[in-house]
C-alpha positions as CSV (number, residue, x, y, z in Angstrom):
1,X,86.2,84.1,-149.5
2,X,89.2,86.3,-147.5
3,X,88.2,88.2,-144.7
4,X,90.2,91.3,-143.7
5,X,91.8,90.6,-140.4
6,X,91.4,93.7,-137.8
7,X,94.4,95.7,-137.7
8,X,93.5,97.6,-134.0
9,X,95.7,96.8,-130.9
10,X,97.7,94.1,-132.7
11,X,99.7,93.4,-129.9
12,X,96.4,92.0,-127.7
13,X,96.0,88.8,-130.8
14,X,98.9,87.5,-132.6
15,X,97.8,87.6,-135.4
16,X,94.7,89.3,-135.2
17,X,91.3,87.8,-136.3
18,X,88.9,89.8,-138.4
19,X,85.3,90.3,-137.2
20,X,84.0,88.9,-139.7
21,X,85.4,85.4,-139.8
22,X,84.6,85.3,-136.6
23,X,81.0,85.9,-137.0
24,X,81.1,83.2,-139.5
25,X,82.5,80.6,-137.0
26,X,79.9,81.8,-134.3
27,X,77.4,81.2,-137.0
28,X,78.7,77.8,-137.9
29,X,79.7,76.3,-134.2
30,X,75.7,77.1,-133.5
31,X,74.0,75.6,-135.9
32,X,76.0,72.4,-135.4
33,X,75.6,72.2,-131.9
34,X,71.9,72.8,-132.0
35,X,71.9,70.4,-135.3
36,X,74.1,68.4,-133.1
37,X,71.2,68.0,-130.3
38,X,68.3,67.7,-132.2
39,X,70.2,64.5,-133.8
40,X,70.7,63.7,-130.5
41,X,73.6,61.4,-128.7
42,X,73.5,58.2,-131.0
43,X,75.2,60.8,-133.7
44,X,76.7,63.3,-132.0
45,X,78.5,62.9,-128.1
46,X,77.8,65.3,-125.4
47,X,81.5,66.3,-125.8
48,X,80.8,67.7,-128.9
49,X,77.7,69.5,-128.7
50,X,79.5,71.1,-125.6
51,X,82.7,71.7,-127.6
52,X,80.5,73.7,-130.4
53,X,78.8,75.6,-127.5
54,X,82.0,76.5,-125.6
55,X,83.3,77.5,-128.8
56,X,80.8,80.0,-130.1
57,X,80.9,81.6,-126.5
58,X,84.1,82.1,-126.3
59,X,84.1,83.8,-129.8
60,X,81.3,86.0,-128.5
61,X,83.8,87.0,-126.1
62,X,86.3,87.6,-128.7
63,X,84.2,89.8,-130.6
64,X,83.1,91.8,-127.7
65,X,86.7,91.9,-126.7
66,X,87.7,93.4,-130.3
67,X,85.6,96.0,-130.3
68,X,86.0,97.4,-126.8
69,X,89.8,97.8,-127.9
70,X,89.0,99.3,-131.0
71,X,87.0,101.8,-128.8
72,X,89.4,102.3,-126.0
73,X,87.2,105.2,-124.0
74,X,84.0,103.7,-124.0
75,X,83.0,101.8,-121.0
76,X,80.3,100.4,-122.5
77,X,82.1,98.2,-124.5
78,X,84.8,97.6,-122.1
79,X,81.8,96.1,-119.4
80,X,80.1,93.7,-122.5
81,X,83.9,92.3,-123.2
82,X,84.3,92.1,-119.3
83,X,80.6,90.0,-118.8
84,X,81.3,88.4,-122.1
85,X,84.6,87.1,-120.9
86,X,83.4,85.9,-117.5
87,X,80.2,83.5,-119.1
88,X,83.2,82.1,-120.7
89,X,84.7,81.3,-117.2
90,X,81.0,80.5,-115.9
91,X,80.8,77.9,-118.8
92,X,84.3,76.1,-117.6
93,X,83.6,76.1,-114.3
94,X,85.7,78.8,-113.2
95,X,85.5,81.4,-110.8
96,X,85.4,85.2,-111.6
97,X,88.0,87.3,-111.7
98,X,88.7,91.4,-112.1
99,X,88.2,92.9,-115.4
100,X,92.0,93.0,-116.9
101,X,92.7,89.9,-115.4
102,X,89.4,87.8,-117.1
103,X,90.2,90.2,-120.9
104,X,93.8,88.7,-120.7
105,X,92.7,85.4,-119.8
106,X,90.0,85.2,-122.4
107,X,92.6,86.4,-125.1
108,X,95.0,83.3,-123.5
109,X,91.9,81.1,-124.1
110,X,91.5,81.9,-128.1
111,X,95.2,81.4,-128.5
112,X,94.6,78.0,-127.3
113,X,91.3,77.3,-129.6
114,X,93.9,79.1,-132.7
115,X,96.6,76.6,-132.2
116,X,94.4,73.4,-130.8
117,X,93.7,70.2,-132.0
118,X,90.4,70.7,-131.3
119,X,88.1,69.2,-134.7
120,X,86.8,72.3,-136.5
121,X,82.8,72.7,-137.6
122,X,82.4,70.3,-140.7
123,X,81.6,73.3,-142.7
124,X,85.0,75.2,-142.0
125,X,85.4,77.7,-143.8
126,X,89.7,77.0,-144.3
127,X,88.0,74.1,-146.6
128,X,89.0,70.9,-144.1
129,X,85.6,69.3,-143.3
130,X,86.4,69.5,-139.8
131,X,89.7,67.3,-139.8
132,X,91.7,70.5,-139.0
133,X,94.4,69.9,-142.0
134,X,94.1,70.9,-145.2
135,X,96.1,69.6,-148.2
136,X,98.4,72.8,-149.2
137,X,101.3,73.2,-151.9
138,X,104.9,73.5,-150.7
139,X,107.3,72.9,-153.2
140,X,107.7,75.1,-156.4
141,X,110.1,74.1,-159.2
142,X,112.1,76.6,-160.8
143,X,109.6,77.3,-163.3
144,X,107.3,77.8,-161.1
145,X,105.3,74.4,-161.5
146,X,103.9,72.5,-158.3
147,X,106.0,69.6,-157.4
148,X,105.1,68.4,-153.7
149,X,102.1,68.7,-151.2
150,X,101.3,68.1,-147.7
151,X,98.9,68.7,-145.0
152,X,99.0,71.2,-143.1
153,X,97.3,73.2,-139.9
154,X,93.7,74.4,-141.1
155,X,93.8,78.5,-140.9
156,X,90.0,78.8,-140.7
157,X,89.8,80.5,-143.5
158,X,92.3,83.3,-142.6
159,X,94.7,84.8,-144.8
160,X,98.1,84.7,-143.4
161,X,99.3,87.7,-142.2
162,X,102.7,89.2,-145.1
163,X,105.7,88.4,-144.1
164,X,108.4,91.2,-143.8
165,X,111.2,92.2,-146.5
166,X,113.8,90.9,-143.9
167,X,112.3,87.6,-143.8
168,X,114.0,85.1,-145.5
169,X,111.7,84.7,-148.1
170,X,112.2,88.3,-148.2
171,X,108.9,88.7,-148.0
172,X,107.3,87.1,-150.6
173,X,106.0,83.9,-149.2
174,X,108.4,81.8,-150.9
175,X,112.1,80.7,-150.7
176,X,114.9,79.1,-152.4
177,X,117.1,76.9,-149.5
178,X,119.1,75.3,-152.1
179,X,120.2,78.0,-154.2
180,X,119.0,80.6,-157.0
181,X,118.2,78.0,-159.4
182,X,116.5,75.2,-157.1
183,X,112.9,74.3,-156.3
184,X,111.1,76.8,-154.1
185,X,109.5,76.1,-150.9
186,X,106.4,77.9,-149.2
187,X,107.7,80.2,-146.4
188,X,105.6,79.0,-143.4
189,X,106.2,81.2,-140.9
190,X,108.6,84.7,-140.3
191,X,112.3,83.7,-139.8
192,X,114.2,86.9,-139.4
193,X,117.8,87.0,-141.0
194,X,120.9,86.0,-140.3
195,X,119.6,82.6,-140.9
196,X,120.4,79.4,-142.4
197,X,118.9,79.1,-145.9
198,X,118.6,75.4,-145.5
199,X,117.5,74.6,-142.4
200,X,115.9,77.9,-141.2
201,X,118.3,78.1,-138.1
202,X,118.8,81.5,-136.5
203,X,121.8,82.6,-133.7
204,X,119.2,82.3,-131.1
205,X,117.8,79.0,-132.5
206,X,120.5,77.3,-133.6
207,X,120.7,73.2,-134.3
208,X,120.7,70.9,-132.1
209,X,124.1,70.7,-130.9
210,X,125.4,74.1,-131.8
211,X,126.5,75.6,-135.3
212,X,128.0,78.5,-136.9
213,X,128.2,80.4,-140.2
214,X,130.0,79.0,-143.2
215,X,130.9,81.0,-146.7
216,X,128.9,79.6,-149.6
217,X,130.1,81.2,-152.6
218,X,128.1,83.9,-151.7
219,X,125.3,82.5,-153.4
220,X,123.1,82.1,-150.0
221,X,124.2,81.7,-145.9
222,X,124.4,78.3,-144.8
223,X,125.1,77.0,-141.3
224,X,128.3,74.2,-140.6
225,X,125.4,71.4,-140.4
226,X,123.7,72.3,-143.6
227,X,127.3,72.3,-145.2
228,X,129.6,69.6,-146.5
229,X,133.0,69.4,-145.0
230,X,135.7,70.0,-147.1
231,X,138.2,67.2,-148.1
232,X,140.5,67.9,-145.1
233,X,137.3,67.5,-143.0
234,X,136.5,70.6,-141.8
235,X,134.3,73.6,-142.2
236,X,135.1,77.4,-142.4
237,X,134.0,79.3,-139.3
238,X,131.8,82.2,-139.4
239,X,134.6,84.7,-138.7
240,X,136.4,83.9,-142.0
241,X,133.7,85.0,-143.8
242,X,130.8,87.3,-141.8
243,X,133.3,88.4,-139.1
244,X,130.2,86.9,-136.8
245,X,131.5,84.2,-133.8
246,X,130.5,80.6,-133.8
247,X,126.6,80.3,-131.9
């Protein structure tokens, strides 16, 4: 099941979660943490049933936080996300703090529960049991067929948000780093062009080391350590070819 991700005041979540998958999580970190103490410690450690706790408070405070920006004048809304935020703090052992302050810090805090390590609820609804990885499909032949999989980060059940048409999967989720007619690989993130179409490489990320553009036929951009060196050993700098400097 796909849950529409909120679209208000994007820039406060990166990417922003939808209400409803969120509800779901509150839903699923309770009933294992009461599950969990009913069971009792034998089965499941304190650390867990706290982990399931903390977690379905701080989504409480996430919610609350969601809607009081969707609904910027009422103050209402603003003091629940405020209170919510702070028996988040309560919970950790932290002190209070003013009402921006504790909203910024809470949305810091669900970053950190996006992107953790942290075991998800054994009923997760990205499909992982609770492991946090999933087993997903990365490579593509030309025909389209499914060649290689490998696991990656569990998205909760949360579609990934489109990537742009200046991506370089030009915003179709899939790319091509070896040419028009090689296998096709799963675009796992936004990597804005110029860009190496091997390695993913940008001017402000180059590789280790340094690099710089090199012609390829025109067929697709490659970087000078993605490209062979020609038989008198060297490479063609950017400049030759894409009037750009060496980066």
């Amino acid at each position: 099941m796909h849950h529409q991700p909120t679209t208000a005041y994007p820039d406060a979540y990166r990417p922003a979660p939808s209400i409803s998958r969120l509800i779901t999580e509150i839903t699923q970190e309770t009933f294992w943490a009461r599950h969990g103490f009913v069971r009792g410690d034998r089965v499941f450690s304190s650390e867990y049933l706290w982990r399931r706790e903390r977690t379905a408070l701080l989504l409480r405070a996430v919610v609350s936080d969601l809607f009081a920006l969707e609904r910027p004048g009422d103050e209402q809304a603003a003091n629940d996300a405020v209170r919510a935020a702070l028996a988040v703090r309560d919970a950790d052992g932290l002190r209070p703090c003013d009402r921006e302050e504790v909203r910024a810090w809470l949305r810091s805090e669900f970053t950190k529960h996006e992107t953790s390590e942290a075991p998800h609820p054994p009923n997760c609804p990205g499909g992982c049991g609770g492991c946090g990885e999933v087993m997903a499909i990365l490579t593509y032949d030309a025909e389209g067929a499914p060649v290689h999989q490998e696991p990656v980060q569990c998205d909760r059940g949360e579609p990934a948000d489109p990537h742009p048409e200046d991506c370089r999967c030009g915003g179709t989720g899939r790319y091509r780093p070896y040419g028009e007619r090689g296998d096709r690989e799963v675009c796992l993130g936004y990597v804005p062009g110029p860009h190496c179409e091997r390695c993913g490489c940008t001017e402000e990320a180059p590789c280790p080391g340094g690099c710089w553009w090199v012609p390829s036929d025109g067929m697709f951009d490659l970087c000078s350590a993605c490209t062979p060196a020609r038989d008198d050993g060297q490479t063609v700098p950017a400049a030759a070819c894409f009037d750009e400097a060496p980066f």
